[in-house]
C-alpha positions in Angstrom: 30.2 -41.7 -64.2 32.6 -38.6 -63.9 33.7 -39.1 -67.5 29.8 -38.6 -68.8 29.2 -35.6 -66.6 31.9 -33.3 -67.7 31.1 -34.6 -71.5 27.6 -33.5 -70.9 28.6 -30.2 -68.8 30.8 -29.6 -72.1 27.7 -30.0 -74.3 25.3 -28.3 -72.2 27.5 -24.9 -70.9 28.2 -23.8 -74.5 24.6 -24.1 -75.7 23.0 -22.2 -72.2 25.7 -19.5 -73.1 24.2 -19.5 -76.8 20.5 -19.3 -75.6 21.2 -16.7 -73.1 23.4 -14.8 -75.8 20.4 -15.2 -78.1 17.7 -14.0 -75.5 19.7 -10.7 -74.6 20.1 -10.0 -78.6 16.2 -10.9 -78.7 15.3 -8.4 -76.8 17.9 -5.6 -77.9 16.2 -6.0 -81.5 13.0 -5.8 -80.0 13.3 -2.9 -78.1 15.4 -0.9 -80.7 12.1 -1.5 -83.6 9.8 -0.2 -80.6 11.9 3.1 -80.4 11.9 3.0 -84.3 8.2 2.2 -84.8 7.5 5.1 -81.9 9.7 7.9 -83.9 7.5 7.1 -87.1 4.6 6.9 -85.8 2.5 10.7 -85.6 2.3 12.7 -82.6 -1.3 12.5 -81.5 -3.4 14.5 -79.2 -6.9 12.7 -78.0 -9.3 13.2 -75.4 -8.8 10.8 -72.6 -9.7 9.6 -69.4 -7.2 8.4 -66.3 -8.3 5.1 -65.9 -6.4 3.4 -63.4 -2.6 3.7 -62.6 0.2 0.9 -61.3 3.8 0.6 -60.3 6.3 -2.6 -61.0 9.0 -2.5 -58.5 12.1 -4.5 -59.6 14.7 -5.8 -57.3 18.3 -6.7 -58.0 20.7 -8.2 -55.6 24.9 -7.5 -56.7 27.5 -9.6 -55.0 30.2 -7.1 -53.6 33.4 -7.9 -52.8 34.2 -10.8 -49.8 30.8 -11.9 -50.2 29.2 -8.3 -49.4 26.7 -7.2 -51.6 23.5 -4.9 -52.2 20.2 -4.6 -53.1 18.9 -2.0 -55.8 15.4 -1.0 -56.6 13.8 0.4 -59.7 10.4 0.9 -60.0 8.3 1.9 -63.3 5.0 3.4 -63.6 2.4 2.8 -65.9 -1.0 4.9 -66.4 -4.2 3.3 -68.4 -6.0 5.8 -70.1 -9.4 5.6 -72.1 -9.9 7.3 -75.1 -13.6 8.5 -76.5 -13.6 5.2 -78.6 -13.7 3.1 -75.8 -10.6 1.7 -76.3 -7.3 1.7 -73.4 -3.9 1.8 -73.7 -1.0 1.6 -71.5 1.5 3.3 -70.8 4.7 4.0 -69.1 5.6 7.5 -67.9 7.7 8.8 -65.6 7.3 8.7 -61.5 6.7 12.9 -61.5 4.1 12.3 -64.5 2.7 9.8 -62.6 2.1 11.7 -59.2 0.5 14.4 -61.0 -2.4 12.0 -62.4 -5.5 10.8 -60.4 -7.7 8.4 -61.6 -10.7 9.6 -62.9 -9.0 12.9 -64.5 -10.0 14.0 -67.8 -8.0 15.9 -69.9 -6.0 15.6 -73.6 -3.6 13.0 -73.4 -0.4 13.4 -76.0 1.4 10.0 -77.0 3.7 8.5 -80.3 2.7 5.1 -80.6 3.6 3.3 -77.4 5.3 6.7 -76.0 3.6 8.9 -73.6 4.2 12.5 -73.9 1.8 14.5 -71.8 -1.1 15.1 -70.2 -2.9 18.0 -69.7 -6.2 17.9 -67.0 -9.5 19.7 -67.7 -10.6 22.1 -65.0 
């Protein structure tokens, strides 16, 4: 039985280390024709409406040294806005950004494809 189990652990390590490999490569690509399809995409001002906002809190624990370790926090922030033609979109911005919005606020609402640039209220 010990024989078959390091024959499969021999099988099965290398091709977890592949997938994983293949997953963080994945999502390198991904993310680098986001940024590429944002810069080519035009600048647009629009009349929008602060729909709802959310947060997404991420936690990561690191082992320290002799078995010591931490926790970190990020979180991200994300704003829905509503544009004349009915339709939403999402989008991150950052936490200062974020404070300054309330929902229901009204104002002209700067982005570049998926990239949020501004926001700035109606009195």
């Amino acid at each position: 039985m010990v024989p078959g189990f390091f024959g499969l652990f021999e099988l099965i390590f290398p091709l977890m280390l592949l997938l994983v490999f293949g997953m963080v490569i994945f999502v390198m690509i991904s993310n680098l024709r986001q940024w590429n399809k944002n810069n080519h995409s035009p600048r647009l001002t629009v009349d929008a409406t602060v729909v709802t906002k959310r947060t997404s809190v991420s936690h990561h624990h690191h082992d320290g040294a002799g078995g010591v370790g931490h926790t970190t926090h990020s979180t991200s922030y994300y704003a829905t806005f509503q544009v004349e033609s009915g339709d939403r979109m999402e989008l991150n911005l950052s936490g200062q950004e974020y404070g300054l919005l309330a929902e229901g606020d009204r104002g002209k609402l700067t982005f570049q494809g998926t990239r949020y640039l501004g926001f700035e209220r109606e009195l």
